[in-house]
C-alpha positions, 0 to 999 in steps of 0.5 A: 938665175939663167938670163934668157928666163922670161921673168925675175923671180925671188932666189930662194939662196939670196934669202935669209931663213926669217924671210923665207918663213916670212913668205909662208906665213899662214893667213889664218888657223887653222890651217892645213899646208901639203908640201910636195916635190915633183918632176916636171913630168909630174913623178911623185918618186923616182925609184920608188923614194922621193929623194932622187928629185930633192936637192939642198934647196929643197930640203932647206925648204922642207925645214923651213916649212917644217920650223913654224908648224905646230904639228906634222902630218904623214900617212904611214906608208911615207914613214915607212918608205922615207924613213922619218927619224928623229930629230924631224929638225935640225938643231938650229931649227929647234932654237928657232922655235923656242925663241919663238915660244913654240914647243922644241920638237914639233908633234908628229902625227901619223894617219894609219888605216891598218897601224903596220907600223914597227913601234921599234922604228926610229921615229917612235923613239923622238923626243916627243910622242907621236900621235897616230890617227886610227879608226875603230876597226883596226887591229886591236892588237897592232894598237896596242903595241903602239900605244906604248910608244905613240898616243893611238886616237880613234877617228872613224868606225871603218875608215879614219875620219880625217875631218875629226882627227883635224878636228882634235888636234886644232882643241889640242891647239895644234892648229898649223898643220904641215902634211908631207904625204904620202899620195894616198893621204894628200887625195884622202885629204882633197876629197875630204875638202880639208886642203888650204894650201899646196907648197909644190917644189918643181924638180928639173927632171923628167922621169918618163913613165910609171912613177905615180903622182902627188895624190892618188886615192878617192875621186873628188871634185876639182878644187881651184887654187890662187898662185901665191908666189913663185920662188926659184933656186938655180932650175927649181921652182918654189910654188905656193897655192892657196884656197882662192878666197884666202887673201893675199899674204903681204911681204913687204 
């Protein structure tokens, strides 16, 4: 932490694993928690791909979040632009889980309004069947490629209705729901009013005009949001927002 900083904050690096999953407890669930990064100027991407504004304490943090969840939810444009692979985590990460009597590889879900999706890509192959939210009206032929490497469901007759889908994956218990994009999902999600919880890492990059931001689709109303802590590694900021009639997590 540089001196001159105005105030202390938490070093994410002086923090062990147990403490920092401890920070980012859920107050309740269901519960559905976005992770972002972000430049400082508000890029989603540089170059097209999210990783140029990540670093090791980022992706520490995206395990991190990742560990305790029961499911991860991604459109299709993220898996197909990021190249989400099995294993989702680390092998220290899976250990984690089973210690604490959760599943050892977390369920993947995957919102597609289209289902162009390569049934052959890596992250249909894991472990662990993923599960791929579609409406009635998507091609039958896409979904039934899938179907042979994924649990397609129907939610929705022309668009996925993502209130149902939520809505069947909390009756399969899957009830603490980390989201990782894309922009498109994230606005489908603020404009369905589904939103509990926002984990925003702050990159110290500026990537100037033409990149797009966390959320795009749909209009929708302003939603207002309570800073639940802010932590910092080096020049990157750890921001945790919640609905602000959710109460305060304690961390003593």
């Amino acid at each position: 932490m540089h001196a001159d900083l105005p105030v202390s904050l938490p070093l994410v690096g002086s923090l062990d694993d147990d403490t920092l999953i401890g920070y980012y407890a859920p107050p309740r669930t269901p519960w559905l928690r976005v992770n972002f990064v972000t430049s400082i100027d508000g890029a989603v991407e540089v170059s097209g791909r999210s990783s140029p504004l990540s670093d090791p304490d980022d992706q520490r943090m995206l395990q991190l979040l990742r560990t305790p969840c029961d499911a991860l939810l991604v459109g299709a444009g993220t898996i197909r632009v990021e190249g989400y692979g099995p294993p989702l985590l680390a092998e220290s990460r899976r250990r984690w889980r089973l210690n604490h009597r959760l599943p050892e590889h977390l369920q993947l879900v995957v919102v597609s309004h289209t289902l162009a999706l390569d049934p052959d890509l890596p992250v249909f192959t894991q472990a662990r069947r993923p599960v791929v939210l579609t409406h009635a009206g998507a091609p039958a032929a896409r979904r039934e490629a899938l179907a042979e490497r994924a649990e397609v469901l129907t939610v929705g007759e022309h668009e996925v209705d993502l209130a149902a889908g939520l809505s069947l994956l909390h009756a399969r218990g899957l009830r603490h729901l980390l989201c990782e994009g894309g922009p498109r999902l994230f606005g489908s999600l603020v404009a369905a009013d589904l939103v509990d919880e926002v984990c925003l890492t702050v990159s110290p990059l500026l990537a100037g005009a033409g990149a797009g931001r966390i959320v795009a689709g749909p209009t929708s109303p302003v939603r207002d949001m309570s800073l639940r802590h802010v932590l910092a590694a080096g020049d990157t900021l750890f921001l945790r927002y919640q609905r602000r009639s959710e109460p305060l997590t304690d961390h003593r």
